[in-house]
Structures are given as C-alpha cells and as structure tokens.
C-alpha positions, 0 to 999 in steps of 0.5 A: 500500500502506497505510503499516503493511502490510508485505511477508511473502512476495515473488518476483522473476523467479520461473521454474519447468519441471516436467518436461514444460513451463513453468509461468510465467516471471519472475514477481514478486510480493508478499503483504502483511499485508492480503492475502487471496488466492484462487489459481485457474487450470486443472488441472495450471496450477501452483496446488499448485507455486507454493504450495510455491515460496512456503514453500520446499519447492520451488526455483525453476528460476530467480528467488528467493522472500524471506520476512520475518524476521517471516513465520511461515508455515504451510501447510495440506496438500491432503491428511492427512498419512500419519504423522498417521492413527495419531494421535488428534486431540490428538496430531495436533495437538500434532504440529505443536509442539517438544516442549518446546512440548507440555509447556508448551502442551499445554493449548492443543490441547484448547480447540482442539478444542472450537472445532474441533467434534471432539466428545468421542466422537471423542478417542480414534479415530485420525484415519484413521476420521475424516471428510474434514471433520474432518481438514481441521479438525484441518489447521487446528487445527494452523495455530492452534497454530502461530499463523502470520501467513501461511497457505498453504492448499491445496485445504481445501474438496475434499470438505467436506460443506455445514456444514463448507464454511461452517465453513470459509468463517467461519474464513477470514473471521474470521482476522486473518492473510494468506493464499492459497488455492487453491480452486475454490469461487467462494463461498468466495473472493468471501466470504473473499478481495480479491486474486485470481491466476490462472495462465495463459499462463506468467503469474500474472495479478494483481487486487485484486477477489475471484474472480468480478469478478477473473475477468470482468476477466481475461476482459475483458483476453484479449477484448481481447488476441485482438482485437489478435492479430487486428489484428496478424494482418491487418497481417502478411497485408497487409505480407506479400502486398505483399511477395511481390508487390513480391518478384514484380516485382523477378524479373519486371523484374529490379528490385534495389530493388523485391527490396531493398525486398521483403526489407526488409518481410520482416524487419519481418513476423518482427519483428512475429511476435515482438511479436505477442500470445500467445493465451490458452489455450483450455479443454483440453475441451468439455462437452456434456449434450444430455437429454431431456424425459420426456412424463409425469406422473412419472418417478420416486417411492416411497411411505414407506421407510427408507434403509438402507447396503448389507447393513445393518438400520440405518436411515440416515433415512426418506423419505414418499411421493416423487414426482420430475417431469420436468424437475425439478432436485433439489440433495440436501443434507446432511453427509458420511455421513448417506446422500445416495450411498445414496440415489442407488445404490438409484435406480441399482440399481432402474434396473439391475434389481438391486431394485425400491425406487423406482418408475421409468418404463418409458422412462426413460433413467438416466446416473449420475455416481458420486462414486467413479467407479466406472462406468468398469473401471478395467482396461478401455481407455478406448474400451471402459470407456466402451462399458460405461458406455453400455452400462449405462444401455441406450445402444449408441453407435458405435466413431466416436461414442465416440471423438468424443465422447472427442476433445472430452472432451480426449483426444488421438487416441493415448491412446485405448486407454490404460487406465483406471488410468492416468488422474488422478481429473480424467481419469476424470470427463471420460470420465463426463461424454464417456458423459453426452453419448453417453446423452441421458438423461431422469435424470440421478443426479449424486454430487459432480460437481465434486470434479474439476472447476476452476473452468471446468470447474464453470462449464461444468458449470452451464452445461449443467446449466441448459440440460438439458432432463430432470431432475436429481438431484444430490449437491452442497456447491457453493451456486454450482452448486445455485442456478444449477441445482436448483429443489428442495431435499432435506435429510436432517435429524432422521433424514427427507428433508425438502424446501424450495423455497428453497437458504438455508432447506435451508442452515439446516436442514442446518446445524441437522442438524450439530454446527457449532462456534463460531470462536475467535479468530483471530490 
C-alpha cells in the first residue's frame, strides 16, 4: 500500500447468519483511499448485507467493522427512498443536509442539478413521476452534497436506460473518492473499478484486477481447488479400502495389530475429511434456449407506421418499411420511455391475434420475455402459470416436461405448486426463461432480460443467446450482452427507428437522442 493511502473502512473476523444460513465467516478486510471496488457474487450471496455491515446499519453476528475518524461515508440506496417521492428534486436533495446546512448551502443543490441533467421542466414534479434514471441521479446528487470520501453504492445501474448507464459509468470514473459497488454490469466495473470481491463459499474472495480478469482468476483458483478435492478424494478411497481390508484380516486371523493398525488409518481418513477442500458452489440453475431456424425469406416486417402507447393518438416515433430475417439478432436501443416495450407488445399482440400491425409468418413460433413479467398469473401455481405461458405462444408441453424443465430452472421438487406471488422478481424470470426452453421458438421478443439476472446468470444468458439458432429481438442497456449477441442495431432517435450495423455508432446516436449532462467535479 502506497505510503499516503490510508485505511477508511476495515473488518476483522467479520461473521454474519441471516436467518436461514451463513453468509461468510471471519472475514477481514480493508478499503483504502485508492480503492475502487466492484462487489459481485450470486443472488441472495450477501452483496446488499455486507454493504450495510460496512456503514453500520447492520451488526455483525460476530467480528467488528472500524471506520476512520476521517471516513465520511455515504451510501447510495438500491432503491428511492419512500419519504423522498413527495419531494421535488431540490428538496430531495437538500434532504440529505442539517438544516442549518440548507440555509447556508442551499445554493449548492441547484448547480447540482444542472450537472445532474434534471432539466428545468422537471423542478417542480415530485420525484415519484420521475424516471428510474433520474432518481438514481438525484441518489447521487445527494452523495455530492454530502461530499463523502467513501461511497457505498448499491445496485445504481438496475434499470438505467443506455445514456444514463454511461452517465453513470463517467461519474464513477471521474470521482476522486473510494468506493464499492455492487453491480452486475461487467462494463461498468472493468471501466470504473481495480479491486474486485466476490462472495462465495462463506468467503469474500479478494483481487486487485477489475471484474472480468478478477473473475477468470477466481475461476482459475476453484479449477484448481476441485482438482485437489479430487486428489484428496482418491487418497481417502485408497487409505480407506486398505483399511477395511487390513480391518478384514485382523477378524479373519484374529490379528490385534493388523485391527490396531486398521483403526489407526481410520482416524487419519476423518482427519483428512476435515482438511479436505470445500467445493465451490455450483450455479443454483441451468439455462437452456434450444430455437429454431425459420426456412424463409422473412419472418417478420411492416411497411411505414407510427408507434403509438396503448389507447393513445400520440405518436411515440415512426418506423419505414421493416423487414426482420431469420436468424437475425436485433439489440433495440434507446432511453427509458421513448417506446422500445411498445414496440415489442404490438409484435406480441399481432402474434396473439389481438391486431394485425406487423406482418408475421404463418409458422412462426413467438416466446416473449416481458420486462414486467407479466406472462406468468401471478395467482396461478407455478406448474400451471407456466402451462399458460406455453400455452400462449401455441406450445402444449407435458405435466413431466414442465416440471423438468422447472427442476433445472432451480426449483426444488416441493415448491412446485407454490404460487406465483410468492416468488422474488429473480424467481419469476427463471420460470420465463424454464417456458423459453419448453417453446423452441423461431422469435424470440426479449424486454430487459437481465434486470434479474447476476452476473452468471447474464453470462449464461449470452451464452445461449449466441448459440440460438432463430432470431432475436431484444430490449437491452447491457453493451456486454448486445455485442456478444445482436448483429443489428435499432435506435429510436429524432422521433424514427433508425438502424446501424455497428453497437458504438447506435451508442452515439442514442446518446445524441438524450439530454446527457456534463460531470462536475468530483471530490
């Protein structure tokens, strides 16, 4: 560590049961003033838990967290807070200061706000009419005022349209200050973050690499630490059969040193039991998207028309003859609310006979990922929500190929006829992406399919997304999984659909379609 760094925040033998299990287990670590972490790991690993044992909201079961008498800390909400959607931004902001603070400091809340990109239009709505990007802003607007040196961020990229993520992406890279993020946006932490923790095992695994070259470490280490349980394995199986054969020969032939000598090796096979290694964790779920390849020249198109949301004559944006082929992969960009999930619906709607807007093939086979996730009923069980989301898309699998298919989306045996409702957002993706698997679609329509998904999950997504053999239309922010996937690029700009052939030329075009504010400076 550099001579002048200095320690902020630091755990030792830090130890934390929720209430179902451990979470990780004498844990010490230590953020320093030129750390800039990216904190990732499964879903439910503990990521939002350690967070708030680090700025002491929550108490450890064992261990201690220490803070710096020079440590200003802030710690930036996954979500907006409840009592700030009455206020207008301004007071959202001011919010965060002593009250002698906003007489004296007041003034300081309006030029954050114009370095925020909260235009004047805005200054008077309460914040629970704002989109998801700008209350994340104005959640980082209030780090500012506070002027923290160590920033706690928690999930700030979850649900950002593609300006705003890379906004956000040049606020973290300008800010002078430490941080630790929790993301599972693997663009946003190589480009923003050098030190990376993952929690896995009980354990925080640490690296001084950013994300993606502090995962393929970390994957190198569990090759490494399965290969060796393996060996420790095979001794145990070898020491063990001697014994029992040693053990054997001593009844036979009544032989008390051969039975001393058995029962010694015995003790060294549960010595080396509790010395053997933990096996990683395995991923809790398999994800499977088996398509099919459309024998035609089209599979869908439209000729010119205008984008209008549900029971409205306002025009969203237009689009010029569109032909879609099969096997065509199709990223579709744009800011929250311009009109990308409208598109997406009326092409489901056509599909669904409910209007004829889009001209589509008569074999084709349509699975839809809405962003809302309302294609499974909520009050159905799972078994039948499931059935009926096959249903819709002309699919009639088996009682035995939805529960198997649920069965390797994660779900154990006995949750089977538990209610929708009951599960978490996480959840109920996995049961669409289990009915994606059971369709064998030609199309598939895709609105924000990671908004649920860690980092794992999205990397398996790209996976299967690369390898689909039909065509894909996609609603995504994610610049990782759009490159890896989409040969085509659609951006809703200037009130038109327009296409690019090339991701960074969409980038640009969608950025110049949105108000992208300058960067104060960051202390």
């Amino acid at each position: 560590m550099n001579r002048k760094e200095q320690v902020f925040i630091a755990t030792n033998q830090l130890t934390y049961h929720n209430v179902t299990n451990l979470l990780f287990s004498d844990v010490s670590l230590s953020l320093s003033s030129s750390d800039k972490v990216g904190l990732i790991g499964f879903n439910g690993a503990g990521k939002s838990t350690l967070l708030q044992l680090l700025a002491k909201v929550l108490e450890p079961t064992s261990g201690q967290v220490t803070h710096a008498k020079s440590s200003r800390f802030y710690m930036v909400e996954q979500r907006f807070p409840d009592h700030l959607l009455g206020c207008t931004p301004e007071e959202a902001l001011l919010d965060v200061l002593s009250e002698d603070e906003r007489i004296n400091e007041g003034w300081r809340a309006q030029i954050v706000l114009d370095n925020l990109g909260i235009s004047d239009m805005h200054y008077a709505l309460p914040c629970s009419q704002l989109s998801g990007g700008q209350q994340t802003r104005i959640l980082l607007g209030r780090a500012q005022l506070c002027e923290p040196n160590v920033l706690l961020l928690d999930e700030p990229s979850n649900h950002l349209d593609l300006p705003t993520l890379l906004w956000l992406e040049a606020f973290l890279s300008s800010w002078r200050g430490t941080f630790v993020i929790v993301s599972h946006d693997t663009r946003i932490l190589d480009n923003t973050t050098n030190s990376t923790w993952i929690i896995a095992g009980g354990d925080i695994h640490q690296f001084r690499l950013p994300c993606t070259q502090a995962l393929l470490e970390h994957a190198h280490k569990e090759q490494a630490c399965q290969q060796q349980y393996q060996e420790q394995a095979n001794e145990i199986d070898r020491i063990e059969a001697s014994a029992k054969q040693l053990a054997s020969w001593g009844k036979e032939q009544h032989s008390k040193s051969s039975a001393r000598k058995a029962q010694s090796m015995f003790k060294r096979i549960d010595k080396l039991k509790l010395e053997q290694n933990t096996l990683p964790e395995p991923y809790p779920w398999n994800l499977s998207f088996p398509g099919q390849t459309l024998s035609a020249k089209k599979i869908l198109s439209c000729g010119p028309r205008a984008i209008k949301p549900p029971n409205s004559e306002k025009t969203l944006y237009s689009i010029d003859d569109l032909v879609i082929r099969p096997g065509e992969k199709i990223a579709l960009i744009g800011a929250n609310g311009i009109g990308k999930s409208t598109f997406l619906q009326q092409i489901w709607q056509s599909y669904s006979g409910r209007e004829a807007s889009f001209y589509i093939h008569d074999a084709t086979l349509i699975a839809y990922y809405d962003q809302q996730q309302n294609g499974i009923e909520a009050e159905s069980d799972i078994l039948t929500a499931l059935l009926n989301y096959c249903n819709k898309s002309r699919v009639n699998p088996t009682s035995d190929q939805l529960k198997h298919a649920l069965l390797k989306a994660g779900f154990p045996w006995e949750r089977l006829s538990n209610k929708v409702n009951t599960l978490s957002g996480g959840e109920r993706a996995r049961v669409l992406f289990a009915g994606i698997s059971l369709i064998q679609s030609h199309l598939l329509l895709l609105d924000e399919p990671t908004n649920h998904l860690d980092i794992a999950g999205k990397e398996a997504l790209e996976h299967q997304l690369a390898a689909f053999k039909g065509t894909v239309l996609m609603v995504s922010h994610d610049r990782q999984l759009i490159e890896s996937v989409c040969d085509r690029f659609f951006v809703i700009n200037d009130g038109k659909l327009q296409v690019f052939l090339e991701a960074q030329k969409a980038y640009k075009a969608a950025q110049m379609a949105h108000d992208t504010p300058s960067l104060c400076e960051m202390s």
